[in-house]
C-alpha positions as CSV (number, residue, x, y, z in Angstrom):
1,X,0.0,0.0,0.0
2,X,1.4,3.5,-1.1
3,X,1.1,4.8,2.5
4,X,3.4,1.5,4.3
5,X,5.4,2.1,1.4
6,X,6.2,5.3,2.5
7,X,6.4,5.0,6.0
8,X,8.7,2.3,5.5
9,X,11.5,3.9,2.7
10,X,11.2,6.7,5.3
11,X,12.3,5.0,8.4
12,X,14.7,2.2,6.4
13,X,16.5,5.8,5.3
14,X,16.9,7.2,8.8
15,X,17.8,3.8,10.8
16,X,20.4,3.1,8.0
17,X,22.1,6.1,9.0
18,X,22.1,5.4,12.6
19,X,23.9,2.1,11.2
20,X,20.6,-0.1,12.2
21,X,21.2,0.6,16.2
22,X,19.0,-1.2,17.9
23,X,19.1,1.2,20.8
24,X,17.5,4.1,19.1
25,X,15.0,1.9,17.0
26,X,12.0,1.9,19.0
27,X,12.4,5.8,19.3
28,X,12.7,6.1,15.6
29,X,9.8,3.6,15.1
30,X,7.3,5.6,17.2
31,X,8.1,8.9,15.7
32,X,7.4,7.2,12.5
33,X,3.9,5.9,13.7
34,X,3.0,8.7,15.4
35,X,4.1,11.5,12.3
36,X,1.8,9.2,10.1
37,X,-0.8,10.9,8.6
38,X,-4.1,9.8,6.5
39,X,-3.7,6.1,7.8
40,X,-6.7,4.2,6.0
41,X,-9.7,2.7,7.9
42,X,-9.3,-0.7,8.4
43,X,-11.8,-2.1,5.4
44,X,-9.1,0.1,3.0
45,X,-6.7,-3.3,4.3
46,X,-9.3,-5.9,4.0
47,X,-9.6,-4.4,0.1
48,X,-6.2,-4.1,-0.6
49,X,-5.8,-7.7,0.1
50,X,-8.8,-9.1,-1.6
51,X,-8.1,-6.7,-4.8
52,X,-5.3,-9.7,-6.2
53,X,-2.3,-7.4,-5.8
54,X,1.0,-9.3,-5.1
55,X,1.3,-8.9,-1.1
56,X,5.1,-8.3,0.9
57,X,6.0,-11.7,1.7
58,X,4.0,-13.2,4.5
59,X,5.1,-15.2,7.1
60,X,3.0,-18.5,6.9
61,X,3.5,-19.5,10.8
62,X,2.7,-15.8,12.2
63,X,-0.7,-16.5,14.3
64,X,-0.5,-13.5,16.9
65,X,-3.3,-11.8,15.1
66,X,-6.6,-12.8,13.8
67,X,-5.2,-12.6,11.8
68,X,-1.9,-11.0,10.8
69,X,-1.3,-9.0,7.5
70,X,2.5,-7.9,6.5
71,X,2.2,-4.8,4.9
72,X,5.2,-3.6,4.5
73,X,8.8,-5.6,4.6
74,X,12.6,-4.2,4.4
75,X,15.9,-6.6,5.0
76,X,15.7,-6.2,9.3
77,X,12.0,-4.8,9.9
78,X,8.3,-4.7,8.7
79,X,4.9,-3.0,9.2
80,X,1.9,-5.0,9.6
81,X,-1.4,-4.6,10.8
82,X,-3.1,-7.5,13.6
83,X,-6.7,-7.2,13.2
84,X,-8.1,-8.7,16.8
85,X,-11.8,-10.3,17.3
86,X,-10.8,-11.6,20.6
87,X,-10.4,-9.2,23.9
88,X,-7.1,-10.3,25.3
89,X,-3.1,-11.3,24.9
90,X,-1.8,-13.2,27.7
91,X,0.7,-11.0,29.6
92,X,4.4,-11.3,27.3
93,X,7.4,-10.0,26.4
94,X,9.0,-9.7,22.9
95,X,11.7,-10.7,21.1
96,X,12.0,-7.9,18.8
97,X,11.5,-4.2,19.3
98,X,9.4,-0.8,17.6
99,X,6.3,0.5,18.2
100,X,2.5,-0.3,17.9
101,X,-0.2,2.3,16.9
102,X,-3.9,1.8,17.7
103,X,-5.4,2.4,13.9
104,X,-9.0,1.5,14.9
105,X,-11.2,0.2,18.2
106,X,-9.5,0.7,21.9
107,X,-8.1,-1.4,24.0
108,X,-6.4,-1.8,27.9
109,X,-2.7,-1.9,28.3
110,X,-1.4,-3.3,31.7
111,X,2.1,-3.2,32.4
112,X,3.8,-5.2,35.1
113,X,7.8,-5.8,36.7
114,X,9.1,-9.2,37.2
115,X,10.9,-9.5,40.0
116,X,12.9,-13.1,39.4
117,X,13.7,-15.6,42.4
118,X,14.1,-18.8,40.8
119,X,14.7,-19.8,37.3
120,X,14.0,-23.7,36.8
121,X,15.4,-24.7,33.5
122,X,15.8,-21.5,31.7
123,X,12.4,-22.1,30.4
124,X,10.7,-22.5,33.5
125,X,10.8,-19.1,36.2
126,X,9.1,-18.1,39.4
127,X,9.2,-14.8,40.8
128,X,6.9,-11.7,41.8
129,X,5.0,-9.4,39.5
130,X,4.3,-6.0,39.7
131,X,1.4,-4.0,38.3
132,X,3.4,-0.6,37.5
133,X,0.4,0.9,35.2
134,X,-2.7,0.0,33.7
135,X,-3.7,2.7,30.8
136,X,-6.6,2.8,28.2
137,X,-5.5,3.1,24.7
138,X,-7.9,5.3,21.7
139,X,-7.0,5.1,18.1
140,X,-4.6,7.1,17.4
141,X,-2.6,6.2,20.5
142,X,1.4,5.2,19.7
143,X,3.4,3.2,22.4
144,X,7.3,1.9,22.2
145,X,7.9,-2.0,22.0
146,X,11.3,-2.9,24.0
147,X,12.4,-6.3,23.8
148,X,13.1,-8.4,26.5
149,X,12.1,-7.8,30.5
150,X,11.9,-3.6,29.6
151,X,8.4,-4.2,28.1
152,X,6.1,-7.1,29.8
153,X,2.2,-6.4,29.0
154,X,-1.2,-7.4,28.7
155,X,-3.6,-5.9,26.0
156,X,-7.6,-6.1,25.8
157,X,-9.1,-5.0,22.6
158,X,-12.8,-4.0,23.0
159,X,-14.5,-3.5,20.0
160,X,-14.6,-6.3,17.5
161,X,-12.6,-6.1,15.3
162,X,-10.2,-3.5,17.1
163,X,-6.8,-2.9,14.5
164,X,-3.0,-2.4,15.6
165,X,-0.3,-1.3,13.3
166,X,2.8,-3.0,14.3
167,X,6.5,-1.5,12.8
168,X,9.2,-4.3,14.5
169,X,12.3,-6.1,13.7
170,X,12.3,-9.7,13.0
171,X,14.0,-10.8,16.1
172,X,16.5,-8.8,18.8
173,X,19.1,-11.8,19.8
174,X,19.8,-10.7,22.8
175,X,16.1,-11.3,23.5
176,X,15.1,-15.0,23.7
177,X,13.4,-16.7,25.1
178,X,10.3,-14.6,24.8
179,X,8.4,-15.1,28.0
180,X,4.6,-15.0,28.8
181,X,3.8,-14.3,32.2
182,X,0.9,-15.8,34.4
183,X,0.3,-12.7,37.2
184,X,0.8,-15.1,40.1
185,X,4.4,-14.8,39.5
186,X,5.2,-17.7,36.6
187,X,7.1,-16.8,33.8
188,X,7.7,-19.0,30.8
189,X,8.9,-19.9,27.5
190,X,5.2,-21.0,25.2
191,X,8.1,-21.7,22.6
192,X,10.4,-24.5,23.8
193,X,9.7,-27.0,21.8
194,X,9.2,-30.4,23.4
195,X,7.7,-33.3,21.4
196,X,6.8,-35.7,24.8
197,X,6.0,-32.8,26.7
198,X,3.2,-31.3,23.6
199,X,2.4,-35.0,23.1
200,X,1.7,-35.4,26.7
201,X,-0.4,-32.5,26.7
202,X,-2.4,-33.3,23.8
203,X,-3.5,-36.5,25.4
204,X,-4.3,-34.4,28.6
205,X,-6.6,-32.6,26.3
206,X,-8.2,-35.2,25.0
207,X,-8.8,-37.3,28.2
208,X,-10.8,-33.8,29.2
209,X,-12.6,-33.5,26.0
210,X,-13.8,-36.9,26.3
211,X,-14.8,-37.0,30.5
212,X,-12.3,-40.5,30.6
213,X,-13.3,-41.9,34.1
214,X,-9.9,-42.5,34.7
215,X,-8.2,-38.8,34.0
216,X,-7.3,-37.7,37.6
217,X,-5.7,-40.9,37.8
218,X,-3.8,-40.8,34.9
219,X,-3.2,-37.4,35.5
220,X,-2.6,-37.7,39.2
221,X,0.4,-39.9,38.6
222,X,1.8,-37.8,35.8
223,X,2.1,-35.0,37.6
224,X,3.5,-36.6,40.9
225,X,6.7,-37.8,38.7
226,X,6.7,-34.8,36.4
227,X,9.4,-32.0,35.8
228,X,8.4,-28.5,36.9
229,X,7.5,-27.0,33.4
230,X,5.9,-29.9,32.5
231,X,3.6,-30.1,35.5
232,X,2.6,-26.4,34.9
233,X,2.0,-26.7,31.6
234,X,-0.2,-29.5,31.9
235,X,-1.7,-28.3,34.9
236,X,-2.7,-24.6,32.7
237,X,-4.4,-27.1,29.7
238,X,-6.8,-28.4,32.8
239,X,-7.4,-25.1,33.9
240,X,-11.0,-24.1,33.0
241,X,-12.1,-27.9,33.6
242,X,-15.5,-27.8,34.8
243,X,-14.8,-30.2,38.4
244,X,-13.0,-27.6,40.0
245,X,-12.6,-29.6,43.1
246,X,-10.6,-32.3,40.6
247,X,-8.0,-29.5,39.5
248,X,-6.9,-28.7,43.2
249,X,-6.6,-32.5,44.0
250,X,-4.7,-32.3,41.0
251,X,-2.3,-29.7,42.0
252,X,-2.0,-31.1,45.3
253,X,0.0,-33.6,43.4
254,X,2.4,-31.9,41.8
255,X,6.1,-33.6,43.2
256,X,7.9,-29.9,44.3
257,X,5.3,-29.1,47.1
258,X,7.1,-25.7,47.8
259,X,5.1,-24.7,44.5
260,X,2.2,-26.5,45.1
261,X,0.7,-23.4,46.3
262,X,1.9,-20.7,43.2
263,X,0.3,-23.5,40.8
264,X,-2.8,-23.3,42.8
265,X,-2.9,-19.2,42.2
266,X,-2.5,-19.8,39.1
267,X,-5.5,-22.1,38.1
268,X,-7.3,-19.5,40.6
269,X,-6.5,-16.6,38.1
270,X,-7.2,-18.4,35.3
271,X,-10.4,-19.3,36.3
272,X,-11.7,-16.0,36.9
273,X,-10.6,-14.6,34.0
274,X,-12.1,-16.8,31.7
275,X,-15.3,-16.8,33.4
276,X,-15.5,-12.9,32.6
277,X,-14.3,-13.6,29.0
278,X,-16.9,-16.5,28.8
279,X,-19.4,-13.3,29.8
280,X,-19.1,-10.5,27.6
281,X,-20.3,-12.8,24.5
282,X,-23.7,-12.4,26.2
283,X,-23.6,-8.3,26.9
284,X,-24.8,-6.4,23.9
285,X,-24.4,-2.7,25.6
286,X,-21.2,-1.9,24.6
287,X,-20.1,0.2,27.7
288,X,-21.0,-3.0,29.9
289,X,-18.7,-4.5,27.6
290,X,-15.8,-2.0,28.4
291,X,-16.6,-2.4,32.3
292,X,-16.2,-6.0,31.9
293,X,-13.2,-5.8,30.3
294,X,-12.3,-3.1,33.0
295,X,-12.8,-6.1,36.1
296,X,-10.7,-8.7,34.0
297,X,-8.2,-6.3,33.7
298,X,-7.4,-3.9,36.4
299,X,-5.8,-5.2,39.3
300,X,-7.2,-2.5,42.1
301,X,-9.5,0.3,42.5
302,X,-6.9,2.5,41.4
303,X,-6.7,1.2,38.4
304,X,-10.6,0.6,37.8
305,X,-11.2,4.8,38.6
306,X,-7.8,6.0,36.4
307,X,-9.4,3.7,33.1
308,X,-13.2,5.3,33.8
309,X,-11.5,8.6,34.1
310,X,-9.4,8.3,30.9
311,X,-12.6,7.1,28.7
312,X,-15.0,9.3,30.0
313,X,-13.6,12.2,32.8
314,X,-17.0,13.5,33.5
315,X,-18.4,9.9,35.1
316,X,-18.0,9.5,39.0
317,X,-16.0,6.4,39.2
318,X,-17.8,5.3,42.1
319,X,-21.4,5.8,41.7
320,X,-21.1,4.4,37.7
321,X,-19.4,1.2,38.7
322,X,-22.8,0.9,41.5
323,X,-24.8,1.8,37.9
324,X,-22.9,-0.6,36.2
325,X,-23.1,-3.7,38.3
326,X,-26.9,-2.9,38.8
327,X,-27.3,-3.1,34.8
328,X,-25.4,-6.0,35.2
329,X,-27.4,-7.7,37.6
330,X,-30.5,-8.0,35.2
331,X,-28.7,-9.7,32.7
332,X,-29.2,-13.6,33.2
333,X,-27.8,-16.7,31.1
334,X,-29.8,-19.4,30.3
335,X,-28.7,-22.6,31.7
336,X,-30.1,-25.8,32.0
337,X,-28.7,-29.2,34.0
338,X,-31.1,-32.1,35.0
339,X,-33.6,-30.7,33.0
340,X,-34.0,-28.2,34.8
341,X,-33.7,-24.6,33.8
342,X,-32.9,-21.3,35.8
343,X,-31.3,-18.2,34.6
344,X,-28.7,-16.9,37.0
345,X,-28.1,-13.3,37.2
346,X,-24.7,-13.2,34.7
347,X,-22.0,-12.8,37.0
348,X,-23.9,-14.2,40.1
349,X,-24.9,-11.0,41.4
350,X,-27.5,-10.5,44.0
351,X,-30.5,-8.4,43.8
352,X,-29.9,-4.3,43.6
353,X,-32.0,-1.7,45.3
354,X,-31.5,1.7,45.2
355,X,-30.3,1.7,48.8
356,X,-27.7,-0.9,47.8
357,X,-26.6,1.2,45.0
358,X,-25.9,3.9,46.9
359,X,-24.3,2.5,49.9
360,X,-22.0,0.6,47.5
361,X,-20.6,3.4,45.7
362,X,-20.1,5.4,49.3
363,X,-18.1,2.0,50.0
364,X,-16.0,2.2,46.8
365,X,-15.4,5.8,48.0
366,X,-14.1,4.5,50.6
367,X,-16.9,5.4,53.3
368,X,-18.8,2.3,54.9
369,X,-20.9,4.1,57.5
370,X,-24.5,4.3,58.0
371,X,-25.2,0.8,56.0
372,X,-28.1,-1.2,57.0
373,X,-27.8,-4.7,58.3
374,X,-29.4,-5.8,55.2
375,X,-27.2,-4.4,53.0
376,X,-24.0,-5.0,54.9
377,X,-25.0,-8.6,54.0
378,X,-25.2,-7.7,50.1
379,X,-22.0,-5.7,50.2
380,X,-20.1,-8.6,51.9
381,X,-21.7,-10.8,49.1
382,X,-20.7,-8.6,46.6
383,X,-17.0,-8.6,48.0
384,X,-17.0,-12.4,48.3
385,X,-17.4,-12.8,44.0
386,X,-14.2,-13.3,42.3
387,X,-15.4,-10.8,39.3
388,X,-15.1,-8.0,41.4
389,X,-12.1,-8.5,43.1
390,X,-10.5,-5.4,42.1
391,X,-13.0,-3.2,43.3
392,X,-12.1,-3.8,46.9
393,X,-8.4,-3.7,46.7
């Protein structure tokens, strides 16, 4: 396309005469996303690549994206844009370094530290994260990619499709393995290849596709003789099993019972997360959908008030989010077991008044007084849901 050909002679010329110094590329790559001008809309792409014209070489195994489309590609970098349908990336690093531009939609960036205090097998490492910022992103927004430790993040798109602009090098070498993060404090490598480790895996998966009487005994047993990295992995393909009571027997395990306990966190996490996800497919108001994607993503209150503030700095964090989860709590999903059906309020929420309303945005402002019984009762159930852990911290 004339305009990634142009953005990318421009910034070929100017890193060629810095002799292609990685230090100064990401610095060079945002000034060239964010000086952009007349960027098309995202269906300009989508027409390009259906018109028949011959396309920059693609890479065939790129799948972080949905999907991926190179648009531009020089001997040591290349612009492309990842068109996203789905909210989230797991919290990573990268191997190779820029900048990213949101072209179209918005989307949550959290950014955390890594504080290391045991590394396994180079693949494998535990240690402590840090939430250092969560921020929310408009088009038009421009941020620096730093490989390696500098840069670890999560991103949640919100609209559908949301669009990214990507200008990155290939690969920095001084930046592998490229980690993704789980926020209990478990770093590792999703690239190591290991054929009786994926093998393993695979017929983990399938023994849970199928609901084989005899998995947490075949499991059981794996995971009592099992390598670190291989007991986590496995552990994270059984995380959204159903028989949640299985998984912790599961964990329990695990050989190394000093990390018994971190594992356990992890399927914890996990669990809540994707119940959220599994939620907003049901929630057609698109600002429930942003506050959704608000709880799976911010970390505290802090963070929940800084992202309504940044979208919107004329709402009262506290009395929206009440608003909010009252909405919520008239949405139901339609469930059946036993043939029996019942339609639970969507994130188990319990019954709003006005009264509760109120007296829960004077707790989110930090004031509890003068709370009936009654609702003392609904704010402590309202504190005990996984969902809205974030509100209270």
């Amino acid at each position: 396309m004339p305009w990634a050909n142009k953005i990318g002679s421009a910034i070929e010329q100017r890193w060629r005469e810095r002799n292609y110094d990685l230090t100064v590329w990401p610095e060079l790559a945002v000034d060239a996303l964010a000086g952009s001008a007349d960027l098309p809309h995202p269906d300009e792409i989508v027409r390009w690549v259906f018109s028949g014209v011959a396309l920059p070489e693609q890479d065939p195994h790129a799948n972080f994206g949905q999907p991926p489309i190179m648009l531009f590609r020089s001997r040591r970098f290349y612009l492309e844009a990842l068109f996203w349908t789905e909210g989230t990336t797991a919290v990573h690093q990268h191997a190779f370094s820029g900048a990213f531009k949101v072209l179209a939609g918005s989307s949550i960036e959290t950014r955390f530290d890594f504080d290391e205090e045991r590394v396994v097998d180079g693949y494998l490492k535990f240690g402590r994260m840090k939430v250092l910022s969560t921020s929310f992103l408009r088009a038009g927004h421009v941020r620096p990619i730093y490989s390696g430790s500098r840069l670890i993040h999560s991103l949640f798109h919100l609209e559908r499709p949301s669009v990214t602009l990507v200008l990155r090098t290939f690969r920095d070498s001084h930046a592998w393995p490229q980690f993704d993060y789980a926020k209990p404090g478990i770093a590792h490598d999703p690239f190591f290849p290991d054929v009786a480790r994926d093998k393993t895996i695979q017929l983990v998966s399938m023994l849970q596709t199928v609901g084989h009487s005899e998995l947490e005994s075949f499991v059981g047993e794996l995971l009592a003789r099992a390598d670190l990295h291989t007991a986590y992995r496995v552990l994270r393909e059984l995380a959204h099993h159903p028989n949640r009571d299985l998984v912790d027997r599961l964990v329990m395990r695990v050989g190394d019972e000093d990390f018994r306990g971190r594992f356990a966190e992890v399927m914890r996490e996990s669990r809540r997360e994707h119940y959220i996800r599994s939620r907003r497919p049901l929630v057609r108001d698109p600002v429930l959908r942003f506050f959704l994607g608000v709880l799976m993503n911010a970390h505290r209150w802090s963070d929940v008030h800084n992202l309504l503030q940044s979208r919107d700095s004329s709402v009262e964090p506290a009395a929206q989010v009440a608003l909010w989860l009252r909405q919520l709590s008239t949405i139901t999903a339609r469930l059946q077991a036993g043939g029996v059906s019942w339609e639970p309020s969507l994130l188990g929420l319990p019954e709003f008044s006005d009264e509760s309303e109120k007296d829960l945005a004077s707790v989110l402002r930090g004031r509890s007084e003068g709370a009936t019984a009654a609702n003392l009762d609904f704010l402590r159930r309202l504190k005990d849901l996984p969902a809205l852990e974030c509100l209270f911290r």
